[in-house]
C-alpha positions as CSV (number, residue, x, y, z in Angstrom):
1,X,9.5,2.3,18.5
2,X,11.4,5.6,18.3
3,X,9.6,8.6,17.2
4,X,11.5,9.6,14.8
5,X,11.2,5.8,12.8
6,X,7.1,6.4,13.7
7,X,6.9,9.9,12.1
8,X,9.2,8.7,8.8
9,X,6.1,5.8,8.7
10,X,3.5,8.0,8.6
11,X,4.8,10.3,6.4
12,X,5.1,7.0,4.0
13,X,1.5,6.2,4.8
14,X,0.6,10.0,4.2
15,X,2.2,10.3,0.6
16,X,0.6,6.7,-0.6
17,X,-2.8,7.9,0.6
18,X,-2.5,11.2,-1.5
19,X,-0.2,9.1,-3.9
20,X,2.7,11.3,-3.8
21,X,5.8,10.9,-6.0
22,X,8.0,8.3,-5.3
23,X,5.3,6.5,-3.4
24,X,4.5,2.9,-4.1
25,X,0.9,4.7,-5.0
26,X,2.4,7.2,-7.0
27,X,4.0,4.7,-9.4
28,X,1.0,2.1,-9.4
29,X,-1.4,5.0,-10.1
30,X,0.6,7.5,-12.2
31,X,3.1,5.1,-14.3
32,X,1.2,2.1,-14.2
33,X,4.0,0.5,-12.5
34,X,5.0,-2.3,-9.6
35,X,7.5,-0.6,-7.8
36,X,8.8,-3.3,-5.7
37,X,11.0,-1.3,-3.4
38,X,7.9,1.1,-3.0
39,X,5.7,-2.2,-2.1
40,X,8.2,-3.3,0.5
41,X,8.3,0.5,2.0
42,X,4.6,0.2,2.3
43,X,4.4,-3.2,4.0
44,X,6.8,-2.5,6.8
45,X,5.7,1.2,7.1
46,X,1.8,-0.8,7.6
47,X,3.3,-3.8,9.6
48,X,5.1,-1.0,12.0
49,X,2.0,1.2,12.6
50,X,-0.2,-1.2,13.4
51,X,1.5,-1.7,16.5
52,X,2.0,2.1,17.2
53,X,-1.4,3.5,16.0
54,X,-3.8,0.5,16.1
55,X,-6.6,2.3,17.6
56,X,-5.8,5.4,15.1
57,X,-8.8,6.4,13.1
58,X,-7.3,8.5,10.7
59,X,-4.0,5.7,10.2
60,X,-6.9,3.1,10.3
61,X,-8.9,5.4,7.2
62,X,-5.1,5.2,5.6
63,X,-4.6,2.1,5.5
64,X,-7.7,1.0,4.0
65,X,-7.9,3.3,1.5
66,X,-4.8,2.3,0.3
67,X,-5.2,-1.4,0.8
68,X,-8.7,-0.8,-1.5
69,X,-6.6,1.4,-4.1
70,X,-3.9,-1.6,-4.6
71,X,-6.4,-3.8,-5.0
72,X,-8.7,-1.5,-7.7
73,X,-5.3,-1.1,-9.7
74,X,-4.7,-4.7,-9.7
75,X,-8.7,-5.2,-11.3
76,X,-8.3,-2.6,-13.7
77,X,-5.3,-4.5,-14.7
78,X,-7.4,-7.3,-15.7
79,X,-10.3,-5.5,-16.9
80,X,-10.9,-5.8,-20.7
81,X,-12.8,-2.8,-21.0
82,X,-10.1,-0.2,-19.3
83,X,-6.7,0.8,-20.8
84,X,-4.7,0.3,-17.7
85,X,-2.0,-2.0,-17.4
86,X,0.5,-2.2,-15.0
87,X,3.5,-2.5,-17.0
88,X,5.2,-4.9,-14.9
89,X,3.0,-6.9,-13.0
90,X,5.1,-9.3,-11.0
91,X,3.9,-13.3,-12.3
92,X,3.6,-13.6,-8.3
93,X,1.3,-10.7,-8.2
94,X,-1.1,-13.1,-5.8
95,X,1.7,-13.6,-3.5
96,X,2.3,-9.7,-3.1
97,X,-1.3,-9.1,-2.5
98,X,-1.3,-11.9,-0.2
99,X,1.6,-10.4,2.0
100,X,-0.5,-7.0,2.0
101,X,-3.8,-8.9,2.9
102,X,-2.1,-10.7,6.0
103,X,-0.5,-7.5,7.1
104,X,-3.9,-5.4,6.8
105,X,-6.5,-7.9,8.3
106,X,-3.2,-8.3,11.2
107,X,-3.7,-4.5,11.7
108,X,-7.7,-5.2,12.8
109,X,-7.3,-8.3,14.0
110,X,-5.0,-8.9,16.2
């Protein structure tokens, strides 16, 4: 993988961990939205650096965070007893999270 594609991932992982405008993080956290081209960005961006930076603690630390945050945003979607709601929650919200789970555990696991 070029360099230049490698640093343009981990500045995508870099402004989801600090949820950063414009970042799939940003728009889950800050608009209470499912940005589904955000999502994408984020999947390949994780998919590709896996390969790259598997051994990368501070990637590693990244990833998970982020992984946890998606899946705290998704609870507190369902949570009675807290006003966020993700406006527009795909109906295959499972399905998305399922992609993310494969391509996180495939990042530790290989």
């Amino acid at each position: 993988m070029k360099g230049i594609i490698v640093m343009e991932y981990l500045k995508v992982l870099q402004d989801n961990f600090e949820a950063k405008d414009n970042s799939f993080l940003y728009y889950l956290h800050e608009e209470n939205f499912f940005h589904e081209k955000a999502f994408a960005e984020l999947c390949s961006c994780i998919s590709s650096l896996c390969h790259v930076h598997l051994h990368d603690e501070e990637v590693s630390a990244q990833i998970c965070f982020i992984y946890g945050q998606v899946l705290r945003h998704i609870i507190y979607h369902f949570d009675p007893s807290d006003l966020s709601r993700i406006s527009n929650l795909p109906s295959n919200y499972q399905e998305k999270l399922d992609v993310l789970e494969r391509i996180v555990t495939s990042c530790f696991y290989l």
